[in-house]
N, C-alpha and C positions, 0 to 999 in steps of 0.2 A: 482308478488304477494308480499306485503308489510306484512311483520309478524310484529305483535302488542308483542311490547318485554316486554310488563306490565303484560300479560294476565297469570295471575300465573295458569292458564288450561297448558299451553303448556309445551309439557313434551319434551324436546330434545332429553334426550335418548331413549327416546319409540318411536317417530317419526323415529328415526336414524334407529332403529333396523325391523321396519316397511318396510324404503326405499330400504337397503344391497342390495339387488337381483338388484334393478333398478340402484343404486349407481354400483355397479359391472360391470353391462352388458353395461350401457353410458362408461365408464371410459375404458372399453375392446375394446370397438368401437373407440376411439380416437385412443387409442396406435396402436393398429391394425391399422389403417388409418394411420397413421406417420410409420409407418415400412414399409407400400405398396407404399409410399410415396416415401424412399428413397433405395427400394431393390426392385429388378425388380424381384425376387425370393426370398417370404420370405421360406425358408427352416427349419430343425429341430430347429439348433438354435439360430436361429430369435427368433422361436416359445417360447425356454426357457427363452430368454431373455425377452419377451411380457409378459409372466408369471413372472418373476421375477419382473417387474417393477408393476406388476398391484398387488401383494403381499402385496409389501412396500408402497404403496401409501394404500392400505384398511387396512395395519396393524396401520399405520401411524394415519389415520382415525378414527380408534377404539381407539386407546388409548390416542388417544384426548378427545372424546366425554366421554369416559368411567374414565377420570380423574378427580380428584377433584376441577380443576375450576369452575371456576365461570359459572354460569348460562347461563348468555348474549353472550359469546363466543361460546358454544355451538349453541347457535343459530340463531347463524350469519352463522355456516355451514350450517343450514338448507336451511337455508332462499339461498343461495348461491346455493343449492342442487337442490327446487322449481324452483327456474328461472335460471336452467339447466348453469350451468356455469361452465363446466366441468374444462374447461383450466385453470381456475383460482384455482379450487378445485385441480384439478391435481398438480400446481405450488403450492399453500401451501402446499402441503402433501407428494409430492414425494419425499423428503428426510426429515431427522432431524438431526436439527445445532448440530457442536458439535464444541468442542474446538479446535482451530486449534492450529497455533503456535503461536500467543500469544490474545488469545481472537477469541471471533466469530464476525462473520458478515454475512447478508444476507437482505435481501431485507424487507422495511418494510410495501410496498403496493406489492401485488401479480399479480393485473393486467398486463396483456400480453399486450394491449390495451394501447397505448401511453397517448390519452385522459382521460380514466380511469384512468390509472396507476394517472396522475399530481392531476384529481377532487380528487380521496383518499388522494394524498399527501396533500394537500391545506383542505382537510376534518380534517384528523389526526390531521395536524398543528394548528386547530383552535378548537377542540374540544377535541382533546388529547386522553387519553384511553375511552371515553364514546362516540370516533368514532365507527359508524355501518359500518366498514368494515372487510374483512374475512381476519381472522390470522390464523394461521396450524404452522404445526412442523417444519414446511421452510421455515419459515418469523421470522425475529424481529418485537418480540413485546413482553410486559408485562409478558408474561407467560414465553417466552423461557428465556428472559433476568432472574427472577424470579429464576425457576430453576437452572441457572447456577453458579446465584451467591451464591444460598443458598446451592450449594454441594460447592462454594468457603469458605463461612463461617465456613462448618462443616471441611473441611480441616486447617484451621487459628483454630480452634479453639482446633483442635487436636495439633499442633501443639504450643500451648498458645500463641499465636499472636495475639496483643491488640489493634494496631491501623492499618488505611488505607486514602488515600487520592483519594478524588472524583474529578476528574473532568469532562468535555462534551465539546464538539464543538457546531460549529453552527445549526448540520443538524434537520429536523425535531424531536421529543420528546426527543432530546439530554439531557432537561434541567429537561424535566418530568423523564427518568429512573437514574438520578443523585438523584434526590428526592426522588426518591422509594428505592433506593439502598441505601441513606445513610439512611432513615428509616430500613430497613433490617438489616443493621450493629450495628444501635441505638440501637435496640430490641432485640438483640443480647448479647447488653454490651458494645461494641468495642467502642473505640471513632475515633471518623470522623474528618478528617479536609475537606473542602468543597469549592470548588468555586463558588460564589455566579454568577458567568456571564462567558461567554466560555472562554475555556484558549486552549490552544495548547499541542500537545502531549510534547513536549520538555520540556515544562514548567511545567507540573503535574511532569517529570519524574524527575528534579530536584528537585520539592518540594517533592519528596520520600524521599530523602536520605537528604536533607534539616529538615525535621521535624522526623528525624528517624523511619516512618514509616516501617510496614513489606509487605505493597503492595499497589498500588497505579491502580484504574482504569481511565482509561480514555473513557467516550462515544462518540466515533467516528465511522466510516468506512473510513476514511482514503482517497483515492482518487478515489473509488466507485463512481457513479455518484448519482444523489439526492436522488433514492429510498431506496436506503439501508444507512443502521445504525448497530449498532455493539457497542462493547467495545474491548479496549484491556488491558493486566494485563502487567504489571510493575512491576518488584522484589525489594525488599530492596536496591539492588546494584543501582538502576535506570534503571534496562536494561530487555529488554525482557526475560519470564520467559525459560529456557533449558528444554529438552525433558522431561528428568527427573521427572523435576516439573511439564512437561504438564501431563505426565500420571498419577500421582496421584492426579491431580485437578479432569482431565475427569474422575477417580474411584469415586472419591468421588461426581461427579455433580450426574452419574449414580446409584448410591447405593442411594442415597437419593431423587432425582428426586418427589417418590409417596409422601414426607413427606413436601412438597412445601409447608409454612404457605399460599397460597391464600388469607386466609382472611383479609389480610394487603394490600390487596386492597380497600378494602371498607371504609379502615379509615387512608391508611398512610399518616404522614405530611407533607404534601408541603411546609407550613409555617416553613423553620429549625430551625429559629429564635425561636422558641415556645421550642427548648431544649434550656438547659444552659449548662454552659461553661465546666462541668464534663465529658461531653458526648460529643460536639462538637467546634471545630474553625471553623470561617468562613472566605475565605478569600475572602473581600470586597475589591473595586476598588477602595473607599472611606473611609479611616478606621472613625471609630466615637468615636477613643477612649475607645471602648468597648471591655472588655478582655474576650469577645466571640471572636470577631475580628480580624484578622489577614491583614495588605495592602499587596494588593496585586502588588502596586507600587514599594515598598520596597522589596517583593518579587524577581520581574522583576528582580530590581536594582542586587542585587545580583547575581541574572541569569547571567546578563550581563555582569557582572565583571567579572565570569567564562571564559567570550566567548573573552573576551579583556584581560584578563592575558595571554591567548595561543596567542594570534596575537603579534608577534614579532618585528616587527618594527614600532611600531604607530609614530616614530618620520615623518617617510616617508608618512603615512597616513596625519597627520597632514599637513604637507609642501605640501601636494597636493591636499587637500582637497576640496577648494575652485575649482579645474578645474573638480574635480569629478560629473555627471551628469549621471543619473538614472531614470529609470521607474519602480513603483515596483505594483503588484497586490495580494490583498490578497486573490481572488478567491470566496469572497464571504464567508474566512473561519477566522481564528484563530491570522494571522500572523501579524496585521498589528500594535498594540500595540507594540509588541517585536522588528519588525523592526525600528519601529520610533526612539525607545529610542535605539536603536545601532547607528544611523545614529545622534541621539544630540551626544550619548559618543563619538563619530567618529568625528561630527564635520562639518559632510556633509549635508548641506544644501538644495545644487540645488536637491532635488530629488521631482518628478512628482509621484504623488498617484493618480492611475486609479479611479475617487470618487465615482463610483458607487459598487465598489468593496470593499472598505473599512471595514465596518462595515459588523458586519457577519447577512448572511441570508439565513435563511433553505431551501427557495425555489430555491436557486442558480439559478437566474432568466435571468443571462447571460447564460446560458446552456441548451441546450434541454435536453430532460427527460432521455435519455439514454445516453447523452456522458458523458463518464470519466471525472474528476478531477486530470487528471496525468499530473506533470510536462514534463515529456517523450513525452507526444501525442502529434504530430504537428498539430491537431486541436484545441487542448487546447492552443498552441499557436498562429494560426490564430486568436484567437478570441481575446485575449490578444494584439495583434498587431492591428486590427482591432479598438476596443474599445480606446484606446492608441491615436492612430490617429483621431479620431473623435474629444476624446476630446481635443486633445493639438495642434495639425494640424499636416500635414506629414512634417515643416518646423524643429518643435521642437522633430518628431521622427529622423529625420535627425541629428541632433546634440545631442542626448543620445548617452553614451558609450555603456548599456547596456539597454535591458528589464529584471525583472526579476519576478518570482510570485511562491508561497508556495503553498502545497495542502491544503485543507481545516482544516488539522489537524496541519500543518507546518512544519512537519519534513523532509520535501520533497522541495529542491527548482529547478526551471526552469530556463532557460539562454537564451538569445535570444542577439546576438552582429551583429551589421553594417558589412558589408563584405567589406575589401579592394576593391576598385575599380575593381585592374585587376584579382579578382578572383568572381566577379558579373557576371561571362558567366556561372561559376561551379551553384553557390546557389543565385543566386539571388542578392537584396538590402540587405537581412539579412536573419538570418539563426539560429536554435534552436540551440544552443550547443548539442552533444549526449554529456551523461555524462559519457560517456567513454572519451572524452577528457579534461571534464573538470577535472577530478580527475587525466587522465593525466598532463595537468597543474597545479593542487595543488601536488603532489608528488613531480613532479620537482624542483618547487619552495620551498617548504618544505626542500628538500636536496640540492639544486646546490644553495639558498638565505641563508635561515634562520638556517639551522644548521652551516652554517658559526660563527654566534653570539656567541659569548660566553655566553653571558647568555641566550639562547635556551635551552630547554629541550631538545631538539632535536638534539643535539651537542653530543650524547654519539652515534656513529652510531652503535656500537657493542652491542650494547643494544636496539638498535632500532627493530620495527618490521610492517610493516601494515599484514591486513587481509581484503579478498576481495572474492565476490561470485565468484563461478567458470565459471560465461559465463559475466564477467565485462572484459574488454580489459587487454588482454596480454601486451601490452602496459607499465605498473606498475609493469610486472613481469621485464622486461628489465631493468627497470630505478632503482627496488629495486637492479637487478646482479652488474648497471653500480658504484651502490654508495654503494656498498657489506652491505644492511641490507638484513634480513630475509621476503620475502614473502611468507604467509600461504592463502593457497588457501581453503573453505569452501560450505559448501550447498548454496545454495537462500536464503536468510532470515536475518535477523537482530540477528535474536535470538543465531541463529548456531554462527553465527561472532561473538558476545557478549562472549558466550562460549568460543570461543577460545583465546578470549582476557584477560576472567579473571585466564585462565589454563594459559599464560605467567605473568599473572602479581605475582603469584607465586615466580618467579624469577627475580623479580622486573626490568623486562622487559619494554620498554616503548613505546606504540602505538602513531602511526603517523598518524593513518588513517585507518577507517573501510569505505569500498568500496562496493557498488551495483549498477547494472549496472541500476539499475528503480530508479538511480536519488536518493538514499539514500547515507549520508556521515555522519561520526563521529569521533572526536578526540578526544580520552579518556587519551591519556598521561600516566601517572602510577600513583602508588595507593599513594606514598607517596610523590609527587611532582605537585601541581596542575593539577587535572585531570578534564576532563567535564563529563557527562552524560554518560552512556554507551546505547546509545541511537541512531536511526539518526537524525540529528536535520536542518533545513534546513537554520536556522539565524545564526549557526556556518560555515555555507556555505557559505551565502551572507558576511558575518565579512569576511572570508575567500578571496572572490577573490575579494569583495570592496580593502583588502589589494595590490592584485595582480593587479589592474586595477591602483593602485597608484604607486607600481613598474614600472609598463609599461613604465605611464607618466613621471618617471622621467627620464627613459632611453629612451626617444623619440620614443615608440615603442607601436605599438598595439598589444593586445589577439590571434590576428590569426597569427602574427608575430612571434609572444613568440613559438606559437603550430607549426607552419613550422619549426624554429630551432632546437624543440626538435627532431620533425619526420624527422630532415635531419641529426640526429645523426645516423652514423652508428649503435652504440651497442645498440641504441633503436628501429630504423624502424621506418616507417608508416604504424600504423595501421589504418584500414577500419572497421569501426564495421556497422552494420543494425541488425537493429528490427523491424520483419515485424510481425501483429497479426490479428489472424482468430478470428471471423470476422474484418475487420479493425476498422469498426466505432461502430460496437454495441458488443453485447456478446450470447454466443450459449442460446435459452430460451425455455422452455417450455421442452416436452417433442421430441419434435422433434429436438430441439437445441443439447439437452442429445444424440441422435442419430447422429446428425451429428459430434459430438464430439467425437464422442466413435470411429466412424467412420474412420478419420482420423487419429487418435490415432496407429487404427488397422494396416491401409494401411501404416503408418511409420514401425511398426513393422514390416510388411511384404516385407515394400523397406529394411528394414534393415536386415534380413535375407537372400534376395537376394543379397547384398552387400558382405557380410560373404561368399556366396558359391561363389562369381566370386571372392575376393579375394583369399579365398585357390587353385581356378583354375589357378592365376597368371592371369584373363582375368578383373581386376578392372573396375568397373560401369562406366562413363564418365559422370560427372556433366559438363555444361560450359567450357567443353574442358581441366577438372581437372578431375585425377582419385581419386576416394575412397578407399585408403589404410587403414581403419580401424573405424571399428564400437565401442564403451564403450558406455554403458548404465549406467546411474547414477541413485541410489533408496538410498532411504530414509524411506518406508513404512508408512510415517506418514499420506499418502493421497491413501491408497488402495484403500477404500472402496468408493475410490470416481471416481477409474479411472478404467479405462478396465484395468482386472488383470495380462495381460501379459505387459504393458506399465508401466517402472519404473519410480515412480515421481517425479523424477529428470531431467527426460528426456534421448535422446539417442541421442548422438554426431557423426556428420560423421566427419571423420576427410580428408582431401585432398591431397595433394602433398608436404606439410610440417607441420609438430605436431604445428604449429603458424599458418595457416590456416581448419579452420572447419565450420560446419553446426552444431547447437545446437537444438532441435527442443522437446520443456516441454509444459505441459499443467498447465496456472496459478493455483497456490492455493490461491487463492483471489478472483480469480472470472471465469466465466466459457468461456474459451477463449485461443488458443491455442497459444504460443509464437516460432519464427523462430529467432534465434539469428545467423548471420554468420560474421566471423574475417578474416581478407585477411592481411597480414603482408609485405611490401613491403620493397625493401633493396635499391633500387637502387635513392632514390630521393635526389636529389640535383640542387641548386641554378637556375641552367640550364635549368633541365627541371621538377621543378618544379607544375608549372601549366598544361602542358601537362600530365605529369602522374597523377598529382590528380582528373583532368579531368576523363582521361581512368580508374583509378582506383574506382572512384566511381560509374562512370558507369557501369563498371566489376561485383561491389559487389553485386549494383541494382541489376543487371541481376542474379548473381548467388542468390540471394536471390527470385527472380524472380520463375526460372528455380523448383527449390524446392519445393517452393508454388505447380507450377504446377504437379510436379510429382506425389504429394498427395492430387492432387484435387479428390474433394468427385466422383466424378462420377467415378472417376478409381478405389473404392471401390465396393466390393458386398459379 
């Protein structure tokens, strides 16, 4: 049934209040059917929990309909209610976004429905906010975006903070809530500076602190697959906003939520152009000499000059430049601007652009509707290889040093290297880099090359320090003992590490390197001697090991060359890292996703409590033929309300037969999907046997990451 959205008769909320009882009893029948679904007995509480979710999704509901938007959104629930669509109704409604750790993100079409899900997105993209599809409290769009920014504004403005910097990605309405939010800000008073076509997270964060802004958003989701959208906040420093800060943003989005101008939809300007130059910059990709204007060439330029004052031997780059050979992909997002002009300042020519990936496109059309955009995912690399070879032939993949490609926001890069002949039985023709090694290779290099220099920043080692998440390879713990700097080890997240970087730079301490094991890297240096972004940034990456690839060449040596010598250092090891993720290829959805997740969650916590009583027995668990000497649970509380209440969201670590091997096992906070991280630390590898133990020992890791999985498979749940 087609609702006529003109028909000024139709009353949404009187319809609404009409349906409750039928709304209630459909929406009770679903959950109920997904708990029977996966509990062979649903029990007492099942039963609270099917109450509790059917609560939040009708409370959710009401105070939608019962808020002061707009008209037409209201009746798109209706109309969604009529031709009974509960799953989709359920998925907008069952929760409401909130700030996470730096900005929100969530889905910006709700369909469960792959083919749906894309006609919405292809709908939205083309008709923008006067799309007829159904938004709720658990989708991006207009209204949640709206809210958040306008309890952002009341916070700046308590505070008397007067400007802010816009920028967006490629993804669908990136360009539309850019528009509406520097409107917001405009109306406000504040002045904007704006990018007039998508830029990259790295590149807004530097024109934070570039144009002395007090905050800086960026419209992204990051490496989210194409349905979701987001923003994330940037602090004056350039670096993601601290706890601190988060919880007085989320007070202030919350306290003001019902005071939402709305009506600044009906007439805000898209045209920015139409302000002058008191109230906004823009920055253009073309200046026109207009001192509204800002290039954003000139911009870049300076970016870049940041990322090439840290790189310490360009002399070596240069003299190798020319043998240097590369494939790079921009994924369809942000990156490909920024890497071009590294690779003119660098000098490196032979490099192959995947062309269909180049230029940013919302519909990320190389990708099916639900795969990731994660450097990490070795489907996001197959297809990258795949595409790669089509266009250039497998003659000319054969002779690149590397593949490489950014997420859509760019602060993320991926590796993909040729595998020595006699190690093609282990991985194949080639092989992802984990970026556990790769950052073991820039550490290395960083301390056993470059602080050699004298003119290195890097050259005070008693002053040195990096900072790294606590489930990134042990690896960097060894290498920071073997060259006596300081290793701080941190929560997941950018933001945490950011923090701890700026609490050392107090003591005008000097960072080498902020470390994540999901492919995030940053080198912020200190506060009073060229420092970059306090950001991750993933073209400070590519600078990074283009440098390292040009070491190699001059020492007659290859990347996996380089990584076997380090790992046949005794006071370093070999380490083995794997990341395995539930679901592998898509993410838990619906309400029955929410169950399977909770699910497992549960059944960890209860191998973990079994682990704890054989331990005090003296009779330890047997994983893979390793005992479980110790359980630590890692919380943070910034994600209760999101995860079953006994599961800390940090996760819970088995540890094995030595404190350098473990089992990590957290549920993301970016999207809804369970992460198995495990590290195996080997002592024994050398020249000899080499290949046989890296053989056995990957195979080992497989398996013990394997073994895991199954332990907590959903069925041994109830």
């Amino acid at each position: 049934m087609k609702i006529n959205l003109s028909n000024n008769e139709f009353n949404p909320i009187l319809e609404f209040e009409n349906l409750k009882n039928h709304i209630e009893k459909n929406i009770l029948v679903i959950v109920e059917k997904e708990f029977i679904k996966n509990f062979s007995n649903v029990n007492k509480e099942h039963s609270e929990e099917i109450q509790k979710i059917l609560e939040k999704i009708l409370n959710n509901l009401k105070n939608w309909m019962n808020d002061e938007i707009p008209e037409k959104y209201k009746k798109y629930v209706i109309t969604a209610i009529k031709k009974e669509k509960w799953d989709d109704i359920i998925e907008a409604f069952k929760e409401e976004l909130t700030f996470g750790t730096s900005g929100i993100r969530g889905k910006l079409v709700v369909s469960l429905n792959e083919d749906q899900a894309y006609n919405d997105l292809q709908n939205l993209n083309i008709v923008g906010f006067n799309s007829e599809i159904l938004r709720g409290t658990n989708s991006i769009n207009e209204i949640t975006i709206m809210k958040n920014i306008f309890g952002l504004i009341k916070y700046m403005q308590k505070e008397n903070y007067s400007k802010v910097v816009i920028g967006f990605d490629s993804r669908v309405c990136s360009n539309l809530f850019s528009r509406l939010i520097a409107d917001m800000f405009v109306k406000n008073h504040f002045f904007v500076v704006l990018f007039d076509e998508s830029n990259s997270l790295p590149e807004l964060s530097f024109a934070v602190t570039h144009f002395n802004a007090d905050f800086g958003i960026e419209i992204t989701a990051s490496h989210n697959d194409k349905r979701y959208n987001g923003y994330k906040l940037i602090t004056k420093l350039g670096s993601p906003p601290p706890s601190s800060l988060r919880e007085k943003i989320t007070k202030e989005i919350f306290n003001n939520s019902k005071n939402t101008p709305y009506n600044i939809l009906n007439n805000f300007e898209r045209n920015i152009e139409n302000y002058n130059s008191e109230h906004i910059l823009i920055i253009k990709n073309k200046d026109n000499n207009n001192e509204q204007n800002y290039s954003r060439e000139k911009l870049n330029q300076m970016y870049l000059k940041q990322i090439i004052d840290l790189i310490s031997n360009t002399e070596i780059i240069q003299q190798q430049s020319s043998k240097i050979n590369f494939g790079y992909s921009a994924l369809h997002g942000t990156g490909y601007n920024s890497t071009l002009g590294l690779c003119e300042k660098m000098n490196i020519k032979n490099v192959k652009y995947i062309s269909n990936m180049i230029l940013p496109n919302s519909l990320f059309p190389s990708f099916s509707v639900k795969q990731i955009l994660d450097p990490s995912d070795m489907n996001t690399a197959n297809v990258i290889v795949k595409l790669f070879r089509k266009e250039f032939g497998l003659e000319k993949f054969n002779e690149m040093d590397f593949l490489c490609y950014t997420d859509p926001d760019a602060d993320r890069l991926g590796i993909i290297i040729p595998t020595t002949e006699n190690e093609q039985s282990i991985y194949g023709s080639w092989k992802l880099l984990k970026a556990n090694d790769v950052w073991t290779l820039f550490l290395w290099y960083m301390l056993e090359i470059v602080s050699k220099k004298n003119n290195s920043i890097f050259s005070k080692m008693d002053k040195s320090f990096i900072v790294k998440s606590f489930v990134t390879s042990d690896s960097l713990l060894y290498i920071c003992k073997k060259y006596g700097i300081e290793c701080i080890e941190s929560k997941v997240g950018f933001s945490d590490i950011t923090s701890i970087v700026l609490e050392k730079w107090k003591n005008n301490q000097t960072n080498i390197g902020m470390f994540e094991e999901s492919c995030g890297f940053g080198l912020a240096g200190n506060p009073t001697n060229r420092y970059h972004i306090l950001e991750k940034d993933g073209i400070i990456s590519l600078a990074l090991f283009i440098e390292i690839i040009a070491y190699a060449k001059s020492q007659n040596t290859s990347i996996q060359n380089i990584l076997n010598t380090i790992y046949q250092d005794p006071e370093i090891g070999f380490f083995v890292t794997d990341r395995k993720e539930l679901p592998e290829k898509d993410v838990f959805e619906g309400i029955n996703g929410e169950i399977v997740l909770q699910k497992i969650l549960k059944n960890v916590e209860k191998i973990s409590k079994t682990c704890v009583k054989q331990i005090d027995l003296k009779k330890p668990m047997i994983i893979s033929d390793l005992p479980i000497t110790k359980v630590t649970k890692f919380s943070t509380g910034r994600y209760d309300d999101r995860f079953w209440k006994n599961f800390p969201d940090e996760g819970i670590r088995f540890t094995l037969d030595s404190p350098t091997n473990h089992i990590t096992i957290r549920a993301s906070g970016t999207e809804p999907k369970i992460r198995i991280f495990v590290q195996y630390r080997a002592y024994d590898i050398n020249k000899n046997n080499l290949l046989e133990r890296k053989m056995f020992l990957e195979q080992f890791v497989k398996k013990l990451s394997d073994n895991i999985e199954n332990l907590i498979k959903i069925s041994n749940s109830n």
